[in-house]
C-alpha positions in Angstrom: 45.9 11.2 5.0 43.6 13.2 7.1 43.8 17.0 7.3 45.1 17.4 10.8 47.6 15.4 9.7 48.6 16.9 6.4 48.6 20.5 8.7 51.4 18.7 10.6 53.5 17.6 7.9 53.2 21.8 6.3 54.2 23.2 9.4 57.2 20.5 9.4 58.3 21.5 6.1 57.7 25.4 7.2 60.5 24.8 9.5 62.6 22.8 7.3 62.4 25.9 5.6 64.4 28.5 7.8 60.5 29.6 9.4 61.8 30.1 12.8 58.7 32.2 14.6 56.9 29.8 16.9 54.0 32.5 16.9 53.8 32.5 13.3 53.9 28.9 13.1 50.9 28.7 15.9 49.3 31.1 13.6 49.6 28.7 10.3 48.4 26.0 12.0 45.0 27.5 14.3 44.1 29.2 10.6 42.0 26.2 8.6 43.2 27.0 5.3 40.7 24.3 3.6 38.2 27.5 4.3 40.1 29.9 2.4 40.4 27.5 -0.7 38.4 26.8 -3.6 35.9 24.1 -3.2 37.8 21.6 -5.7 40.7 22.7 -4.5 40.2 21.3 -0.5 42.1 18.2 -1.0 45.2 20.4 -1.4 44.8 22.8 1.1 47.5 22.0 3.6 49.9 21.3 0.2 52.7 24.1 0.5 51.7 25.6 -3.2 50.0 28.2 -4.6 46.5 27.7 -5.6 43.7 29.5 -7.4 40.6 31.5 -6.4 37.9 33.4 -8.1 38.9 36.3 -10.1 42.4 35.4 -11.5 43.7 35.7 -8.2 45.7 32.7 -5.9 45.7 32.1 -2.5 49.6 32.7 -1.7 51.8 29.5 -1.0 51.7 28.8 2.8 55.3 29.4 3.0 55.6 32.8 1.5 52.6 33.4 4.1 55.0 32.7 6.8 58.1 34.0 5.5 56.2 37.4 4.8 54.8 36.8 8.0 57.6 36.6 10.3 59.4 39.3 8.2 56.7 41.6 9.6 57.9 40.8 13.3 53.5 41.4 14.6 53.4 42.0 18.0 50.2 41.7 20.2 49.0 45.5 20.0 49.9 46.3 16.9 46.8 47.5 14.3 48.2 45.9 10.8 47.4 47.3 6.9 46.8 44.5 4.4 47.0 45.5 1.0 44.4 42.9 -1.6 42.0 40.3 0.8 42.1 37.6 -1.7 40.9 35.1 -0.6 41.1 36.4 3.2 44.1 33.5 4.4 46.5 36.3 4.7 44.2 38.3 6.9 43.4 35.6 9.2 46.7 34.8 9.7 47.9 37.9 10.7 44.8 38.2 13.0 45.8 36.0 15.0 48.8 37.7 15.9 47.7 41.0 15.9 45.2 43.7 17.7 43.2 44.3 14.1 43.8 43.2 10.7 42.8 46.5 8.1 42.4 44.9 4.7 41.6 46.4 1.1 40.4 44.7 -1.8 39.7 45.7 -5.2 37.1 43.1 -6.0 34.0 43.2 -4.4 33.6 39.7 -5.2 36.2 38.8 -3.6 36.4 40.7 -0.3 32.3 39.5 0.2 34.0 35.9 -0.2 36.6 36.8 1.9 33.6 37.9 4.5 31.7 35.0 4.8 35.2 32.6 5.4 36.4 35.3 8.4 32.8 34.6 9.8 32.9 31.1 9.2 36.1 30.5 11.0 34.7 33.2 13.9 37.5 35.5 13.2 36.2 38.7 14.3 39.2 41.4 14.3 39.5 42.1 10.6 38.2 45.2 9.2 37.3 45.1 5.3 37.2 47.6 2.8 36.6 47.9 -0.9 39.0 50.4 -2.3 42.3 50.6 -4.6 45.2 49.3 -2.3 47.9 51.6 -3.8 46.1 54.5 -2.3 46.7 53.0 1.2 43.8 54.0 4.1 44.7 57.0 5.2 42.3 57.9 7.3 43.1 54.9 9.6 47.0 55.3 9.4 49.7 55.2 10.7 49.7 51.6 11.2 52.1 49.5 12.9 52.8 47.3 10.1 51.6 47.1 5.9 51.7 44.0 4.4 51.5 43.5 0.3 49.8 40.6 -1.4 50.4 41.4 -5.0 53.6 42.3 -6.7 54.0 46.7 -7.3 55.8 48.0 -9.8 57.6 50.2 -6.9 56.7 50.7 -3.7 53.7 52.5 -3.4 54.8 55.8 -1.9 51.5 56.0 0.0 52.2 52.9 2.0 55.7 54.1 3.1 53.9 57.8 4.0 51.1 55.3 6.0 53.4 53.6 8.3 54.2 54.5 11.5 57.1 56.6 12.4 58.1 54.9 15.4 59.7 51.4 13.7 56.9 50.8 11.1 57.6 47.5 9.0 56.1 47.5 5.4 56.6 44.1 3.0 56.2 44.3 -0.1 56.5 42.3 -3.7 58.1 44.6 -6.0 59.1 44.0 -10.0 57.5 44.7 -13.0 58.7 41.5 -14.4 56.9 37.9 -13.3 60.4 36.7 -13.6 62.1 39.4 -11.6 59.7 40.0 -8.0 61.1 40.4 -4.3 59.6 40.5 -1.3 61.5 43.9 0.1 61.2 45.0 3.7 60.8 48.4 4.6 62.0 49.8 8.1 60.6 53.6 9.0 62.4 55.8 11.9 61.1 58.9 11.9 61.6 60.1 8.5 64.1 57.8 7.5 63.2 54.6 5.7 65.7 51.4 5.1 65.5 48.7 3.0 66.4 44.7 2.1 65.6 42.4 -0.5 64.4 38.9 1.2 63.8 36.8 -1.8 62.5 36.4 -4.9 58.9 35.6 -5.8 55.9 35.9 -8.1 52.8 37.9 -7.6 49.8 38.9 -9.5 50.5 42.4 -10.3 48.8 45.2 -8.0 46.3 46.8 -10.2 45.1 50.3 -9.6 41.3 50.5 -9.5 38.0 48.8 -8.0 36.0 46.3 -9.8 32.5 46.6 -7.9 30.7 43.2 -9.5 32.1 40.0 -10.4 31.0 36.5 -10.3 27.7 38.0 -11.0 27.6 40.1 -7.9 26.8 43.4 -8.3 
């Protein structure tokens, strides 16, 4: 089976899946997710599983992507917060529907990865930095939307103090348990925040900190 046509048969099953968003869905299928992969791992990039990356890390399964995606409701204009690069999938995605993607990543082996694959597939509104993801960027915010790609404990309050006031959406894995994670959605109106449980899942944890070499990069 040839990629294009393994792409198809993912974005079938997406919608099998309750993923509704036909922009989202556009999204998932424009992003080539064999360049966000590990090299061994390129026969199974358009598989609707988890895989790993460098670092400990995964690249999330294409349909928590999506669901987390079109939980976020992205419009056009909007300047989007991405808590942990990875291995930069997440990010593209969301560039695609967005103004400009703000991503954070604690390894700086990882976000140099996640560099050369945003060049590679000539994605060119994503703006990287190195940093500890709990702590937000606050001297970018508010942003229109924060997305989280590794399971919190809580809810960082520094993402909920980062979104805009004005209908900011923030998604989030939360659970100090592997067995115990949901993705919760955050809603803020002025100073008022609401929030649902979506479903459950398992994340790497967030970890506080920055590891500045890895894979022998320093």
């Amino acid at each position: 089976m040839t990629q294009d046509a393994r792409k198809i048969r993912l974005i079938m099953e997406l919608r099998q899946q309750g993923i509704a968003d036909t922009e989202v869905l556009s999204a998932i299928e424009r992003v080539p997710r064999e360049v966000f992969v590990s090299s061994s791992f390129v026969d199974q990039a358009y598989e609707n599983t988890a895989l790993p990356i460098e670092e400990g890390q995964t690249i999330s399964q294409p349909y928590v992507v999506a669901f987390m995606t079109q939980a976020l409701e992205v419009k056009p204009r909007m300047r989007v917060l991405e808590i942990g690069t990875g291995s930069g999938y997440q990010a593209a995605v969301l560039a695609r529907l967005c103004r400009r993607v703000f991503t954070i990543e604690r390894y700086r082996s990882l976000l140099r990865r996640a560099e050369e694959k945003f060049k590679a597939a000539r994605i060119n509104n994503i703006v990287t930095q190195l940093g500890d993801g709990a702590n937000g960027w606050p001297d970018l915010a508010p942003f229109d939307r924060i997305i989280v790609t590794a399971a919190a404990p809580e809810v960082p309050p520094a993402l909920k103090e980062q979104l805009s006031d004005k209908g900011g959406v923030l998604v989030v894995p939360v659970g100090r348990d592997s067995q115990a994670q949901h993705i919760v959605r955050i809603v803020r109106n002025g100073d008022d925040f609401t929030e649902e449980s979506l479903l459950p899942v398992r994340f790497v944890p967030l970890v506080a900190g920055v590891v500045r070499n890895g894979a022998g990069l320093s």
